[in-house]
PyMOL Python script that loads the backbone (N, CA, C, O; Angstrom):
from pymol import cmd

cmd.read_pdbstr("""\
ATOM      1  N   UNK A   1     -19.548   4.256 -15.565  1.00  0.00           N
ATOM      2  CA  UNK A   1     -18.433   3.380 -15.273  1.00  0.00           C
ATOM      3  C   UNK A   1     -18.884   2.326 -14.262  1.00  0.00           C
ATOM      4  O   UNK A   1     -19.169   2.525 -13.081  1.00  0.00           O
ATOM      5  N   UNK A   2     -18.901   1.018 -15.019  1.00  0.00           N
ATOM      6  CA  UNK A   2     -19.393  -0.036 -13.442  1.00  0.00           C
ATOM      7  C   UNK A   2     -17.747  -0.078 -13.047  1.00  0.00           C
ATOM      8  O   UNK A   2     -16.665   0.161 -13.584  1.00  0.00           O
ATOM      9  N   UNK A   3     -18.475  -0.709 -11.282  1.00  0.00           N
ATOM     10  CA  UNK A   3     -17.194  -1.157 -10.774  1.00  0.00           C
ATOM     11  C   UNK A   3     -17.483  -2.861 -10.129  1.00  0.00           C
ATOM     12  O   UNK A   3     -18.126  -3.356  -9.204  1.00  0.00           O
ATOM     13  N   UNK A   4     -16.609  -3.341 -11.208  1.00  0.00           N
ATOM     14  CA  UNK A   4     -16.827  -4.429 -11.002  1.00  0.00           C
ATOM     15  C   UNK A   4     -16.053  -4.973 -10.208  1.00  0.00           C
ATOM     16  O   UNK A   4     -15.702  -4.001  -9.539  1.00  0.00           O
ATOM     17  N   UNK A   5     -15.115  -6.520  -9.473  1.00  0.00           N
ATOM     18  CA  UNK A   5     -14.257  -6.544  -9.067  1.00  0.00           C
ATOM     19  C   UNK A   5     -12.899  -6.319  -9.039  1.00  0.00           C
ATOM     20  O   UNK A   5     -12.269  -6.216  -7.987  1.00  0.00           O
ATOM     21  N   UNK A   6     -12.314  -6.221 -10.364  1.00  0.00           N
ATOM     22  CA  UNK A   6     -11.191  -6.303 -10.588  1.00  0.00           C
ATOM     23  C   UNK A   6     -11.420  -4.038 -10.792  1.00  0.00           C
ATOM     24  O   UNK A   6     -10.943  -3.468  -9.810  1.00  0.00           O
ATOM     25  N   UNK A   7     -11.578  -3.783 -11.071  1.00  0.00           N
ATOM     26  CA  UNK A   7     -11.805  -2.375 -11.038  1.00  0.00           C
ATOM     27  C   UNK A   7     -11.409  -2.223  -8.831  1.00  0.00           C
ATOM     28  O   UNK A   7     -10.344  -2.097  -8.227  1.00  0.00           O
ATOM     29  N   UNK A   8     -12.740  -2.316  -8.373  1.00  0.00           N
ATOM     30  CA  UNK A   8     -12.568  -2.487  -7.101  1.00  0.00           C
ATOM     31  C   UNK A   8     -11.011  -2.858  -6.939  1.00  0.00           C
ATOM     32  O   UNK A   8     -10.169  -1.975  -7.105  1.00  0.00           O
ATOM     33  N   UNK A   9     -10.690  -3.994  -6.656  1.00  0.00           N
ATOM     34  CA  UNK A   9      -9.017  -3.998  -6.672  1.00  0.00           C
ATOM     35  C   UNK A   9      -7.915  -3.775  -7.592  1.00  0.00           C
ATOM     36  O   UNK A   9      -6.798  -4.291  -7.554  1.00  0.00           O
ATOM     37  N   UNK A  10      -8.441  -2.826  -8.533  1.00  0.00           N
ATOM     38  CA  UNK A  10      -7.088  -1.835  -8.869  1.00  0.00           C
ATOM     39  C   UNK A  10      -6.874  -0.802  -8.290  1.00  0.00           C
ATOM     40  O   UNK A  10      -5.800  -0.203  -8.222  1.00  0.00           O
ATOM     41  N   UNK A  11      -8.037  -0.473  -7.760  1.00  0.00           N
ATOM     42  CA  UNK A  11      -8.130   0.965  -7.073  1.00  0.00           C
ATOM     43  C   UNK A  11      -8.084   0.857  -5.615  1.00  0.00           C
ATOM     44  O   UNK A  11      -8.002   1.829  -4.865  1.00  0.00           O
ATOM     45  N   UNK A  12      -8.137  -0.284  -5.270  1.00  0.00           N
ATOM     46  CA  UNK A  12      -7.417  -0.721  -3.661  1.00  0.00           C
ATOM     47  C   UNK A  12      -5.917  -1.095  -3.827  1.00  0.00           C
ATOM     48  O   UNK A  12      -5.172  -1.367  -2.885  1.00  0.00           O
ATOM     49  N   UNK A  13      -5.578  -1.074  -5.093  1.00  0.00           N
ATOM     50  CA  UNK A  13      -3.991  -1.235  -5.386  1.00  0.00           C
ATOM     51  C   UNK A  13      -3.212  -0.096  -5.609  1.00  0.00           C
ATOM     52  O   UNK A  13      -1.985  -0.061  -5.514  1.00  0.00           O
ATOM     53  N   UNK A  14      -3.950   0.844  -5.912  1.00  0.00           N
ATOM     54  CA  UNK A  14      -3.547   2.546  -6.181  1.00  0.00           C
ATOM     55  C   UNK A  14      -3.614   2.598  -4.975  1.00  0.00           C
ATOM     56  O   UNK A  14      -2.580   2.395  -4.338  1.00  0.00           O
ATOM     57  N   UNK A  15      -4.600   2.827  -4.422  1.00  0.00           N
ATOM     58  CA  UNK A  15      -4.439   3.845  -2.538  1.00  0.00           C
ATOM     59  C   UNK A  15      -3.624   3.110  -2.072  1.00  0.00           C
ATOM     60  O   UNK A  15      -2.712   3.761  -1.564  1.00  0.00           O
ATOM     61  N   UNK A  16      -3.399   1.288  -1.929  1.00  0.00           N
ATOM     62  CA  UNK A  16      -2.850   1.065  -1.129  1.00  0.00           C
ATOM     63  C   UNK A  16      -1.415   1.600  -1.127  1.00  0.00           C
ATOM     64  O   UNK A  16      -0.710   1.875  -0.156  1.00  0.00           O
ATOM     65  N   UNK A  17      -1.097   1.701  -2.669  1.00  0.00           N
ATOM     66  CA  UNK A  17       0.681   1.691  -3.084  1.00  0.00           C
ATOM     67  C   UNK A  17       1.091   3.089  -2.574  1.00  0.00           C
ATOM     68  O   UNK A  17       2.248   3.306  -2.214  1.00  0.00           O
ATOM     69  N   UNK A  18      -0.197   4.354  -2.538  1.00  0.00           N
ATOM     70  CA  UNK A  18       0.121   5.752  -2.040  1.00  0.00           C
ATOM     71  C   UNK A  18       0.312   5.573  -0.856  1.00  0.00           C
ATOM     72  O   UNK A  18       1.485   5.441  -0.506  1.00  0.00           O
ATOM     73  N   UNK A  19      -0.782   5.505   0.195  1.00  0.00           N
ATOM     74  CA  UNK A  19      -0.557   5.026   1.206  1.00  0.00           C
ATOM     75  C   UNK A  19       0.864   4.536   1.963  1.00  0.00           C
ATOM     76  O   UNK A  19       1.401   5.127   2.900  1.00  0.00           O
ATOM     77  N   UNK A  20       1.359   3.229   1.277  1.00  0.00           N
ATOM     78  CA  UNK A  20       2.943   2.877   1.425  1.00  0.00           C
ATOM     79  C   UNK A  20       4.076   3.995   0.894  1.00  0.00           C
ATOM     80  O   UNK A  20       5.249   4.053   1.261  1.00  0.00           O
ATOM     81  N   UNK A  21       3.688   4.497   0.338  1.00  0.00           N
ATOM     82  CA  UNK A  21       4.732   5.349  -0.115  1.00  0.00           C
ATOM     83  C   UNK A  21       4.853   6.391   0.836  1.00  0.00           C
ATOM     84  O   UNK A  21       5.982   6.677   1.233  1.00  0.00           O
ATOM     85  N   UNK A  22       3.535   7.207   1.404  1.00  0.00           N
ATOM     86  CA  UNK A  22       3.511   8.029   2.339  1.00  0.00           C
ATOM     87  C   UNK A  22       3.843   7.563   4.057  1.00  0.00           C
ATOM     88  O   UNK A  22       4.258   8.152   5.055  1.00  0.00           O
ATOM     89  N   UNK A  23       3.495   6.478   3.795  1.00  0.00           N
ATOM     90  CA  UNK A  23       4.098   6.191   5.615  1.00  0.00           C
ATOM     91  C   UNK A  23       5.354   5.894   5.201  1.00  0.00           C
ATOM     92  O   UNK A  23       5.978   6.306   6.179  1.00  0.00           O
ATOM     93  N   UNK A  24       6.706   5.205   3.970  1.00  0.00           N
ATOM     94  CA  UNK A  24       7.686   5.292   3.682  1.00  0.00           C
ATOM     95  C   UNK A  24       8.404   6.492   4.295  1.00  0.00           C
ATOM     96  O   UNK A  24       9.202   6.471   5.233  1.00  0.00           O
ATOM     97  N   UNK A  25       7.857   7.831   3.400  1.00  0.00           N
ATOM     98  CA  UNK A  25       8.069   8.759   3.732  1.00  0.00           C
ATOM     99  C   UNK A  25       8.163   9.369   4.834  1.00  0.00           C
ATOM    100  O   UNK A  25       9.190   9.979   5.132  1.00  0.00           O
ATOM    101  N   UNK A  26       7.226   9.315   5.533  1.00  0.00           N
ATOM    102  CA  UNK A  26       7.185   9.473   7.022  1.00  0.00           C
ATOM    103  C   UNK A  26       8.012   9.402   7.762  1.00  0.00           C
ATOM    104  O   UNK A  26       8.496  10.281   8.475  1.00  0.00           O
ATOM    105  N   UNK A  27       8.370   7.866   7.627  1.00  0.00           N
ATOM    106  CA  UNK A  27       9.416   6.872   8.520  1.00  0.00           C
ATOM    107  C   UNK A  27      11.098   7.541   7.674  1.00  0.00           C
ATOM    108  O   UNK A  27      12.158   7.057   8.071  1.00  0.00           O
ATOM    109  N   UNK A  28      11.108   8.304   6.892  1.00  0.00           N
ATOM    110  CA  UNK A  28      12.462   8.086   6.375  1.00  0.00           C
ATOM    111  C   UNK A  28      12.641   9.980   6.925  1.00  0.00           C
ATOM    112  O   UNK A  28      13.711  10.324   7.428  1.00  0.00           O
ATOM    113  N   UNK A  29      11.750  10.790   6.783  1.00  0.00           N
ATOM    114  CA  UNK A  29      12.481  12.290   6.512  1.00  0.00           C
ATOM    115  C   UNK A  29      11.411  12.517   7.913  1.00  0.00           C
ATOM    116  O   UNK A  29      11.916  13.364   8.650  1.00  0.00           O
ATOM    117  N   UNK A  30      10.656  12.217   8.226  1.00  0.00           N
ATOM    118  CA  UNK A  30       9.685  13.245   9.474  1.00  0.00           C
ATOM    119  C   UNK A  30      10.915  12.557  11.361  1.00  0.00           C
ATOM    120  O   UNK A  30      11.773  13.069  12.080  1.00  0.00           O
ATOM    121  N   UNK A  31      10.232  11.308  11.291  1.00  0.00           N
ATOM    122  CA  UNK A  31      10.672  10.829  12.821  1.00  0.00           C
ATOM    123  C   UNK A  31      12.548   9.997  12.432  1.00  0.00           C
ATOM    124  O   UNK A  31      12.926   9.237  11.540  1.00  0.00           O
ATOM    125  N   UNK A  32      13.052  10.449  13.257  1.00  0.00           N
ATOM    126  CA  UNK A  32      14.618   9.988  12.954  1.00  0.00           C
ATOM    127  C   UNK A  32      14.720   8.931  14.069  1.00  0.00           C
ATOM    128  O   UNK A  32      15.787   8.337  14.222  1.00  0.00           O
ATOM    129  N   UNK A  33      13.730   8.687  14.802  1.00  0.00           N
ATOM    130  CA  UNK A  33      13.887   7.843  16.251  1.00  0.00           C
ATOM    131  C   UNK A  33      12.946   6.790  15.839  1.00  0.00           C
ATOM    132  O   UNK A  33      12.069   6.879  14.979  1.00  0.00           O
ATOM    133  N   UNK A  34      13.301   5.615  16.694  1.00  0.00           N
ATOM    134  CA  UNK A  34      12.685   4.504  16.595  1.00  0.00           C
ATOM    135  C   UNK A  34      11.334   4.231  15.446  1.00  0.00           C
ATOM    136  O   UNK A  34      11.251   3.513  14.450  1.00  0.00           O
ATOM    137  N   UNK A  35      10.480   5.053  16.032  1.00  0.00           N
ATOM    138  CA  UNK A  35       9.023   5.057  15.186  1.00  0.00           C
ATOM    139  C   UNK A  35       9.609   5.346  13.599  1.00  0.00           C
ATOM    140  O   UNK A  35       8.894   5.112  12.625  1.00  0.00           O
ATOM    141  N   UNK A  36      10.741   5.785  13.491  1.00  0.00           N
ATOM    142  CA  UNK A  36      10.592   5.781  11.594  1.00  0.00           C
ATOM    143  C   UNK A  36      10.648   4.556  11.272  1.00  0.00           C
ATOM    144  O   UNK A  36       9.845   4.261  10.387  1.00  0.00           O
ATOM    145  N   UNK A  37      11.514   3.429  11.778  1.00  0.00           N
ATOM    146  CA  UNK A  37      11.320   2.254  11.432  1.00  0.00           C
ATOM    147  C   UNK A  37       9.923   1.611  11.192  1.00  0.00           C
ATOM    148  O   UNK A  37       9.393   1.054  10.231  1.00  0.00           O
ATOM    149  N   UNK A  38       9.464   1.980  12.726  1.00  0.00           N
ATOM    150  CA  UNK A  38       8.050   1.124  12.321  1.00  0.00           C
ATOM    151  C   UNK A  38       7.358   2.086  11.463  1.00  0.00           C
ATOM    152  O   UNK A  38       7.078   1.224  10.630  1.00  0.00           O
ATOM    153  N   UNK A  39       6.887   3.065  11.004  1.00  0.00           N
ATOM    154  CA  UNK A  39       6.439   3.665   9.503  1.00  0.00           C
ATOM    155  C   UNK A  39       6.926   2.967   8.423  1.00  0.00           C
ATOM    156  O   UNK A  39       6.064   2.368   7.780  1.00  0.00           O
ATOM    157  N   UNK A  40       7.998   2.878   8.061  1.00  0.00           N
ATOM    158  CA  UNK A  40       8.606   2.188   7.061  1.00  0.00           C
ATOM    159  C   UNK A  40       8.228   0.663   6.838  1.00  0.00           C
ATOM    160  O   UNK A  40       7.933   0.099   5.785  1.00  0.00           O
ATOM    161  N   UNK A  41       8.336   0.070   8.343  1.00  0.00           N
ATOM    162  CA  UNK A  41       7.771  -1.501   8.069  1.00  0.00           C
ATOM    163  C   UNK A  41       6.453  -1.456   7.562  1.00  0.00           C
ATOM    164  O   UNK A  41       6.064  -2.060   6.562  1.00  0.00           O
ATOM    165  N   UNK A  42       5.594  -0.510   8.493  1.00  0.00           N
ATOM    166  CA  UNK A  42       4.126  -0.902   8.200  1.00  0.00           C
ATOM    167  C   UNK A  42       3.730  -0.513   6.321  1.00  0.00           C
ATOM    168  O   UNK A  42       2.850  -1.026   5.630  1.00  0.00           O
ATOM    169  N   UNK A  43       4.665   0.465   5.964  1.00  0.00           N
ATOM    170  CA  UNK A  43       4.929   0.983   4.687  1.00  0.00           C
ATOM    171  C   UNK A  43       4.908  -0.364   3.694  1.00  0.00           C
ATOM    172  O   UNK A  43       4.091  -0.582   2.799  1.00  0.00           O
ATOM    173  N   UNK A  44       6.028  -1.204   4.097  1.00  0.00           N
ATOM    174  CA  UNK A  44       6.960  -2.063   2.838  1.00  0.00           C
ATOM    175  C   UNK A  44       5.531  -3.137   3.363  1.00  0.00           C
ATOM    176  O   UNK A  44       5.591  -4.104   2.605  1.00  0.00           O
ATOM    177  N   UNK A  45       4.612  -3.282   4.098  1.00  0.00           N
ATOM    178  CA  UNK A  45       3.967  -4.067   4.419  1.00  0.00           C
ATOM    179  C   UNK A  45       2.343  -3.628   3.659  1.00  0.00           C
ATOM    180  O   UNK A  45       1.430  -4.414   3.405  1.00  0.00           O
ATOM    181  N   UNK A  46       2.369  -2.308   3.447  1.00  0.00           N
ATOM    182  CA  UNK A  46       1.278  -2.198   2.758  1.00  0.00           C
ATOM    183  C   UNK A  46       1.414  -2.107   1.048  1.00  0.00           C
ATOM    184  O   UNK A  46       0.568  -2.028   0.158  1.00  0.00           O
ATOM    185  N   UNK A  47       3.115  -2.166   1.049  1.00  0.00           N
ATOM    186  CA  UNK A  47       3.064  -2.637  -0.359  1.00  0.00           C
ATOM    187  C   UNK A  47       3.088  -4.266  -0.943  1.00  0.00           C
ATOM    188  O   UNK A  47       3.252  -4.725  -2.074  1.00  0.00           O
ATOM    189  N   UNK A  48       2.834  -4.922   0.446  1.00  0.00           N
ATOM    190  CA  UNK A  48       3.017  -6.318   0.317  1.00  0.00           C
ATOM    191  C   UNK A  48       1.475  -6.808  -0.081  1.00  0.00           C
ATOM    192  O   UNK A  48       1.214  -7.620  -0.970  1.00  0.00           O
ATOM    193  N   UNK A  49       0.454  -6.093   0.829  1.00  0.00           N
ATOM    194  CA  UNK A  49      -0.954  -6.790   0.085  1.00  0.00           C
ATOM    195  C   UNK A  49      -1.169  -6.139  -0.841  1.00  0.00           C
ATOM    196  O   UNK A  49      -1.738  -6.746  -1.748  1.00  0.00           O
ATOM    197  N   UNK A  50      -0.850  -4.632  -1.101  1.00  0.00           N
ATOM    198  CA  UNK A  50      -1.260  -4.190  -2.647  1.00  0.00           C
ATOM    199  C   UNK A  50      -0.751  -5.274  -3.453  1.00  0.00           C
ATOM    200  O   UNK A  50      -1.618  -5.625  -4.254  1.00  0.00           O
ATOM    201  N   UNK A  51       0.642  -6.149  -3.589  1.00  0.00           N
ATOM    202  CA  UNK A  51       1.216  -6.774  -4.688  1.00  0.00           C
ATOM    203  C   UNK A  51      -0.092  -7.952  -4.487  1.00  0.00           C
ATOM    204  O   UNK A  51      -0.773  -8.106  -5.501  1.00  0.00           O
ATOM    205  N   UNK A  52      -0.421  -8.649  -3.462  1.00  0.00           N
ATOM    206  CA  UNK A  52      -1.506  -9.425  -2.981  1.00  0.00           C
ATOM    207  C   UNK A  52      -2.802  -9.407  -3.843  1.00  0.00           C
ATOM    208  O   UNK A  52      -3.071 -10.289  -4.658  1.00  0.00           O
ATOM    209  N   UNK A  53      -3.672  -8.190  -3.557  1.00  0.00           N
ATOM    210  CA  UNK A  53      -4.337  -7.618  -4.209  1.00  0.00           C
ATOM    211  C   UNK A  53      -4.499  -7.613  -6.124  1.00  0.00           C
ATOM    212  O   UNK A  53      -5.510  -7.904  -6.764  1.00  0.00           O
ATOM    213  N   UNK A  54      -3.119  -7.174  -6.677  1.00  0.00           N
ATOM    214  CA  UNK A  54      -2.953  -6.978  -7.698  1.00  0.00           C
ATOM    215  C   UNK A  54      -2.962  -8.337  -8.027  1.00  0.00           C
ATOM    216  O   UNK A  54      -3.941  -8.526  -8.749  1.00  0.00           O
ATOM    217  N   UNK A  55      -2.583  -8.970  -7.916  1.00  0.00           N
ATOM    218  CA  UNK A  55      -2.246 -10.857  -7.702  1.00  0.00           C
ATOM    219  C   UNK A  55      -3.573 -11.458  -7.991  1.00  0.00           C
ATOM    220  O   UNK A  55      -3.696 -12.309  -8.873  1.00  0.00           O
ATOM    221  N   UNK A  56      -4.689 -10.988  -7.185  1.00  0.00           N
ATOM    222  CA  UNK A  56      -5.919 -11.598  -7.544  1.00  0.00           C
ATOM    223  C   UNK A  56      -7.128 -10.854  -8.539  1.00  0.00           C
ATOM    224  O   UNK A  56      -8.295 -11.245  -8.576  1.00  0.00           O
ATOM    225  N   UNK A  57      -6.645  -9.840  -9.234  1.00  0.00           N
ATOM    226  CA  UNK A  57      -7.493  -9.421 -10.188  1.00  0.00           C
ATOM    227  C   UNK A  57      -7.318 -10.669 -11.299  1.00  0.00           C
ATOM    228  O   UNK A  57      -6.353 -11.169 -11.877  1.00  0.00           O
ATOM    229  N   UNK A  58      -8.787 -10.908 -11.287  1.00  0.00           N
ATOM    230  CA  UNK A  58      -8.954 -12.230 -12.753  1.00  0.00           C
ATOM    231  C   UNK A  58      -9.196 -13.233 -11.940  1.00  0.00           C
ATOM    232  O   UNK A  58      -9.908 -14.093 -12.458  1.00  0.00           O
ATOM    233  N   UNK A  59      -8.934 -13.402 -11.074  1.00  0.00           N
ATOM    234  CA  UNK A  59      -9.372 -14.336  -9.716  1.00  0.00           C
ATOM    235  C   UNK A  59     -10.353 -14.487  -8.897  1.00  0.00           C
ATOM    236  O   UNK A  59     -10.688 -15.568  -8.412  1.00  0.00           O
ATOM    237  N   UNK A  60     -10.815 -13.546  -8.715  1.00  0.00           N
ATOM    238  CA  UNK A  60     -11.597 -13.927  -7.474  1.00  0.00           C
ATOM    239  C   UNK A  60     -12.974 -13.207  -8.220  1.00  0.00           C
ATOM    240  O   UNK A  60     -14.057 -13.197  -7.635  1.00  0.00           O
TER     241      UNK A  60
END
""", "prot")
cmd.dss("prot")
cmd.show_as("cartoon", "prot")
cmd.util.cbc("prot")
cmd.orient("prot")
């Protein structure tokens, strides 16, 4: 299997989207105080460059 670029950023688009989903998580059922928010932001924020990411396969 080569990994070419667009391979490379699908699979930085998978971890990243787990990743967001798990600090989501975090921020919504673990901490009920302040810090769940910021989990959640940094969350909806790592689903912002995965969409980024996904954006430039065929591109770059």
């Amino acid at each position: 299997m080569a990994m070419n670029k667009n391979t490379v950023l699908a699979w930085a688009t998978t971890i990243m989207i787990f990743v967001g989903i798990g600090l989501i998580a975090l921020g919504a059922f673990r901490y009920n105080e302040v810090a769940g928010w910021g989990f959640a932001a940094v969350g909806i924020g790592f689903f912002a460059i995965a969409w980024v990411f996904n954006a430039l396969k065929g591109r770059v």
